[in-house]
C-alpha positions as CSV (number, residue, x, y, z in Angstrom):
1,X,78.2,108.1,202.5
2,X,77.6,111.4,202.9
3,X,78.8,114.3,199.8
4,X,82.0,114.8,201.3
5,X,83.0,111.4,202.0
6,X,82.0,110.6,198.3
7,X,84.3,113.2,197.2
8,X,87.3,112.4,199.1
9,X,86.6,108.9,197.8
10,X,86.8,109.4,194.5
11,X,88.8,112.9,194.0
12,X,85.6,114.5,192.3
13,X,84.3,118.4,194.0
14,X,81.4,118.1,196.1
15,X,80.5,121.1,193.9
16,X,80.8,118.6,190.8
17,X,78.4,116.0,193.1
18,X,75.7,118.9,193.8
19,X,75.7,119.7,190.0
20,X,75.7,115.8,188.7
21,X,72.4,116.1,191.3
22,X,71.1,119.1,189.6
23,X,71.3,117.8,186.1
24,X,69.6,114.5,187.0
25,X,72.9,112.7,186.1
26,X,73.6,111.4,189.6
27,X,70.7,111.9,192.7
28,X,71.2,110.0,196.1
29,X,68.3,110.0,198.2
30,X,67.8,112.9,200.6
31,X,68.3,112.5,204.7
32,X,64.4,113.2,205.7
33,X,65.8,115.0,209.2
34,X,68.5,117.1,207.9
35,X,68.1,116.8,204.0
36,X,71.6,115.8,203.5
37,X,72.6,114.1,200.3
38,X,72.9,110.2,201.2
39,X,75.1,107.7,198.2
40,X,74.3,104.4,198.4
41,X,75.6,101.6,196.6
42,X,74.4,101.4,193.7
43,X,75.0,105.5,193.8
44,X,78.6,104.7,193.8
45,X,78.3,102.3,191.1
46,X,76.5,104.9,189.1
47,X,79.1,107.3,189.5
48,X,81.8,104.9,188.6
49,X,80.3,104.3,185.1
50,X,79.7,107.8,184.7
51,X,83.5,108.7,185.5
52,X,84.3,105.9,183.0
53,X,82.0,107.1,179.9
54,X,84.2,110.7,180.9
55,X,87.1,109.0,180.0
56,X,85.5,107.6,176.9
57,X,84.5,111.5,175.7
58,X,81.0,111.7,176.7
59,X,79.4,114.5,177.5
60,X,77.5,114.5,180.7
61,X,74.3,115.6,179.2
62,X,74.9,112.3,176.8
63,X,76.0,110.0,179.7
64,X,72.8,110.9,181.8
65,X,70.7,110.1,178.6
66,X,72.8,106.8,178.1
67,X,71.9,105.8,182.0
68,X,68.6,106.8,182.3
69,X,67.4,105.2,179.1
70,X,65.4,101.9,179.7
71,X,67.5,99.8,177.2
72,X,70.9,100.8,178.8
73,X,72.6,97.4,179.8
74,X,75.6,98.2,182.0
75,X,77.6,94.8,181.5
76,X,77.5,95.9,177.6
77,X,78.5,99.3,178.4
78,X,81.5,97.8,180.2
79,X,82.7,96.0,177.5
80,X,82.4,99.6,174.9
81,X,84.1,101.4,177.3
82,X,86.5,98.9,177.5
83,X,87.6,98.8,174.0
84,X,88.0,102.3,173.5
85,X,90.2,102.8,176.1
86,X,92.5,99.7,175.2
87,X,92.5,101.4,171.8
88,X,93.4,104.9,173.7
89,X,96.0,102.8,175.6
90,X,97.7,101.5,172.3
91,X,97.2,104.8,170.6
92,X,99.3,106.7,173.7
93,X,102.0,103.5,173.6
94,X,102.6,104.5,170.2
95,X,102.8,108.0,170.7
96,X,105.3,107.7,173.7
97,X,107.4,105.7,171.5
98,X,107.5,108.3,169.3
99,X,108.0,111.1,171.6
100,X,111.2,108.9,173.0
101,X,112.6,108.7,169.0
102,X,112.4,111.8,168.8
103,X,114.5,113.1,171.8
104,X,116.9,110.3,170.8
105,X,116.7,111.9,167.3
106,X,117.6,115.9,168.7
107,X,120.6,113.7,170.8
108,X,121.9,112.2,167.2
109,X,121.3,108.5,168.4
110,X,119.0,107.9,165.4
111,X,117.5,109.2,162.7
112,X,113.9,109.7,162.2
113,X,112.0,109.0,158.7
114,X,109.2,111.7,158.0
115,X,106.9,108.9,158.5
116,X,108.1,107.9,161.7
117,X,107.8,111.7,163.4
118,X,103.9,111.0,163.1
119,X,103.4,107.5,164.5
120,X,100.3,107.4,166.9
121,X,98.7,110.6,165.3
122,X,95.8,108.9,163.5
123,X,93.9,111.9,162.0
124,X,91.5,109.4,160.1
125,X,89.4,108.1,163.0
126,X,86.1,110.6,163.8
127,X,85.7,110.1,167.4
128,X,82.7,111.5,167.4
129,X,81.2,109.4,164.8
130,X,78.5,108.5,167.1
131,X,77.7,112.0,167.7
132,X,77.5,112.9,163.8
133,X,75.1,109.7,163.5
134,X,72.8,110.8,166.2
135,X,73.1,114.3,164.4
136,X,72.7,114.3,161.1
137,X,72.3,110.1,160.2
138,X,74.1,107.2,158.6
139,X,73.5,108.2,155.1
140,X,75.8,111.3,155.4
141,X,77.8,109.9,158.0
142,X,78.9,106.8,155.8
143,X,79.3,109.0,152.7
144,X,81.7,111.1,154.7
145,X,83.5,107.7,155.7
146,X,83.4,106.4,152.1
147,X,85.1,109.8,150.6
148,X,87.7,109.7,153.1
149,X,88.5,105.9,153.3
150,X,88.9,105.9,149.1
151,X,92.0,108.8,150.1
152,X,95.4,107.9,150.2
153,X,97.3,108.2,153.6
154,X,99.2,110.9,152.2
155,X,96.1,112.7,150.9
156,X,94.2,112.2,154.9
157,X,97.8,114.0,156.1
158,X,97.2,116.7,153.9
159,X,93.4,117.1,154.5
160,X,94.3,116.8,158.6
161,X,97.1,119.3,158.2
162,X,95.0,122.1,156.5
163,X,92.3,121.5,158.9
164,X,94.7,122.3,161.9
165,X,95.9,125.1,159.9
166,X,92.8,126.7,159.3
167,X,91.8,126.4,162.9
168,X,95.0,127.9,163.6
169,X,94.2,131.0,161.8
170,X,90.5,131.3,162.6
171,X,92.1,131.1,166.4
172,X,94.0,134.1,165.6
173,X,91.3,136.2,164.7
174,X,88.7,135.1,167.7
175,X,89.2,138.1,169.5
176,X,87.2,139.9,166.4
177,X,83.1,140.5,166.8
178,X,81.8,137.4,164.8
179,X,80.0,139.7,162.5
180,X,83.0,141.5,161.7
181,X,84.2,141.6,157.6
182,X,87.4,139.9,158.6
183,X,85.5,137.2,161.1
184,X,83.0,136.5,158.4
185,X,85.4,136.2,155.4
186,X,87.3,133.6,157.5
187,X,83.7,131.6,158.0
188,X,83.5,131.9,154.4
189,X,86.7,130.1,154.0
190,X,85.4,127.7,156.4
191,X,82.3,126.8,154.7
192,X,83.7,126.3,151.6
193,X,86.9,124.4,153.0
194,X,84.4,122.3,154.5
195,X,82.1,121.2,151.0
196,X,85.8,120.8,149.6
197,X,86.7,118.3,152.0
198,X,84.5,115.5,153.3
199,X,82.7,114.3,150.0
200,X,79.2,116.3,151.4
201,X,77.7,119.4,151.0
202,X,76.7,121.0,154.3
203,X,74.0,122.8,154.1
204,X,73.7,126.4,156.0
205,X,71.4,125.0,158.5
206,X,73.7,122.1,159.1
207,X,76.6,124.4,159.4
208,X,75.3,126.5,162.1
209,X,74.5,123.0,164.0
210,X,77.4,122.5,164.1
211,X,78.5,125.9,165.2
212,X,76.2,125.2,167.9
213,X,77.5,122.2,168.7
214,X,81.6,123.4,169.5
215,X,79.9,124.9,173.1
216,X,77.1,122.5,173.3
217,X,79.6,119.6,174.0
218,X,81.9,119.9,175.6
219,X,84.5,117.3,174.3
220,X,84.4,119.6,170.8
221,X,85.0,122.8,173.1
222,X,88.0,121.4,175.0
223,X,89.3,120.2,171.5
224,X,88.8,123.2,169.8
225,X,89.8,125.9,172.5
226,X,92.8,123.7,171.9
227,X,93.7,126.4,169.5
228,X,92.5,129.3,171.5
229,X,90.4,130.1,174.5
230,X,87.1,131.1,173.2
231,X,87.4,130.0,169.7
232,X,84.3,127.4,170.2
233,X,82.4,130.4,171.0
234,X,83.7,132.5,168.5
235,X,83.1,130.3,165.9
236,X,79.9,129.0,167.0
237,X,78.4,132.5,167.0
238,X,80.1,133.4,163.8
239,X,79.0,130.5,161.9
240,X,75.6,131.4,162.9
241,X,75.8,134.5,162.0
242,X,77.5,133.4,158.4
243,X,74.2,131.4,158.0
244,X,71.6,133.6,158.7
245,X,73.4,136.0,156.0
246,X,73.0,133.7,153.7
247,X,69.9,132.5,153.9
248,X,68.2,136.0,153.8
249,X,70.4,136.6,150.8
250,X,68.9,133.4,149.1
């Protein structure tokens, strides 16, 4: 199949094709007369998996590491990708059943319980857990887990809750220069909201990784430019910025 077909195949751009090609993530072999790109395949089977580890959150720099490395078994892979999406398809079940609740509830055929209005929003689950492992290691990954896990439910909802706010104001301010007095007093809020909440200190270095990591991956860009367009980059140049400050001050 030529680039085209392979796009009207599968719905992706043949300008997505040329750059999986570019990045090494997906590279048919080349026509020798006119140097046309050529999928085979096991080009098309490639592609499927990678359009499957999309779904799962990877990033495509990740999923081109995850293919390429010699230990990658694809039958395994199946059966990850698998369960996370069963667990995305129960996690969206519940959350259509609340959605339905509630437009029953603005009718006045029921009554919803404050519980009830957040069924399917599970704000305990990291879904980049992997990420932070491959990051910065178990030890302060499972430390993280074992402060939040010894939390009540009610105490996660709070924690989630001011998390979303503060995103919400840092949001509102991304239009500032990231060195600004009012952009770094926000980052100052940030850094310390952080150490307050997840049972580890994060060091300055750490911080501004993972500053750098809101536009280095993309699923942590999409998420966060939830709140605003350009707030990964905002942030991730203001936390830098907040970190080299204080390290020449130390």
């Amino acid at each position: 199949m030529n680039v085209k077909e392979v796009a009207n195949l599968t719905g992706i751009s043949v300008r997505a094709l040329h750059h999986y090609d570019r990045m090494g993530l997906l590279c048919p072999r080349r026509n020798r007369e006119n140097d046309y790109r050529e999928y085979s395949e096991s080009d098309l089977d490639r592609l499927q998996q990678i359009l499957f580890f999309k779904e799962c959150g990877f990033s495509l720099q990740r999923i081109r590491d995850l293919l390429n490395s010699p230990s990658f078994d694809r039958e395994k892979a199946f059966e990850l990708q698998r369960k996370y999406l069963l667990h995305e398809k129960r996690r969206i079940e519940t959350m259509l059943g609340t959605l339905e609740r509630t437009i029953e509830s603005l009718k006045g055929v029921n009554i919803m319980t404050q519980k009830e209005k957040f069924d399917g929003f599970d704000f305990s689950k990291n879904p980049y857990e992997e990420e932070a492992r491959r990051l910065w290691g178990n030890e302060t990954v499972e430390r993280s887990n074992a402060f939040l896990e010894s939390k009540s439910g009610e105490e996660r909802e709070v924690m989630a809750k001011t998390m979303d706010e503060l995103f919400k104001e840092l949001a509102a301010i991304r239009k500032e220069a990231p060195d600004s007095e009012v952009a770094q007093r926000a980052i100052d809020r940030m850094y310390r909201l952080f150490n307050e909440s997840f049972g580890y200190h994060y060091t300055l270095d750490v911080f501004a990784g993972i500053g750098k990591m809101y536009v280095d991956d993309e699923r942590f860009t999409r998420n966060i430019d939830k709140y605003g367009e350009g707030l990964s980059v905002f942030l991730s140049n203001a936390m830098r910025i907040y970190a080299e400050r204080g390290e020449s001050a130390q």
